[in-house]
C-alpha positions as CSV (number, residue, x, y, z in Angstrom):
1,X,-12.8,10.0,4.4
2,X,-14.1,7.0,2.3
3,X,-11.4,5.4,0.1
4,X,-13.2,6.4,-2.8
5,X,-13.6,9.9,-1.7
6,X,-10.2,10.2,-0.9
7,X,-9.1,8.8,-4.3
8,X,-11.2,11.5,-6.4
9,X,-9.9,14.2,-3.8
10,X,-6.1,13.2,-5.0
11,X,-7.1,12.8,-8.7
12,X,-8.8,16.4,-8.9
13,X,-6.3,17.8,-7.1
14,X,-3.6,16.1,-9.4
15,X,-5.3,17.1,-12.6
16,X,-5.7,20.7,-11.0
17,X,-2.2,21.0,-10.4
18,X,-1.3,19.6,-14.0
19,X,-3.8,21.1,-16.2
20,X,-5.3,24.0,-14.4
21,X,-4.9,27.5,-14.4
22,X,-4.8,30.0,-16.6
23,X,-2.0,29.0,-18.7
24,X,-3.6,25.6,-19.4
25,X,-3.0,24.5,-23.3
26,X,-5.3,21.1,-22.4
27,X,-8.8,20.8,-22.3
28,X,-10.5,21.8,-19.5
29,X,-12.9,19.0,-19.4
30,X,-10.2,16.7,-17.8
31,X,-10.2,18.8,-15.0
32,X,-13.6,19.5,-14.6
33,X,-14.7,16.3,-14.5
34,X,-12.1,15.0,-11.8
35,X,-13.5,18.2,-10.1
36,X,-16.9,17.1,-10.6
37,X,-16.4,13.3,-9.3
38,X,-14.7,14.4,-6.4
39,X,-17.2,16.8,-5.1
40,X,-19.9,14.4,-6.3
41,X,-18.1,12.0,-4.1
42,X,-18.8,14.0,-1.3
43,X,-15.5,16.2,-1.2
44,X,-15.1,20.1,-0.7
45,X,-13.5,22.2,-2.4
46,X,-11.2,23.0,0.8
47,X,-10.5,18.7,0.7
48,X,-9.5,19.3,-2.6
49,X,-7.3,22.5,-1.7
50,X,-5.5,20.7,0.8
51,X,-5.0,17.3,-0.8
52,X,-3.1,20.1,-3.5
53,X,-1.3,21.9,-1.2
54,X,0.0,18.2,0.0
55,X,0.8,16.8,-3.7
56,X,3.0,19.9,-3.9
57,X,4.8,19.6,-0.9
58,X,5.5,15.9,-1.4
């Protein structure tokens, strides 16, 4: 994966885990949008899942 991939895969999976769901109070443009460069960038949504799944176990 291509450093700047793998850097939009760990920002949209860290604002996922921090602003997403459906509790979220914050605006869901933040996540969108590190959603939206990361898959832009050429990442899945599975890359994403897993880079989440990692964040949390860290």
């Amino acid at each position: 994966m291509s450093d700047a991939r793998q850097t939009a895969v760990e920002n949209a999976a860290r604002e996922v885990i921090a602003h997403g769901g459906p509790a979220a109070l914050t605006d869901p443009h933040q996540t969108l949008n590190a959603m939206g460069a990361a898959l832009n960038a050429g990442a899945t949504h599975q890359d994403i899942a897993d880079e989440m799944k990692r964040q949390r176990n860290a």
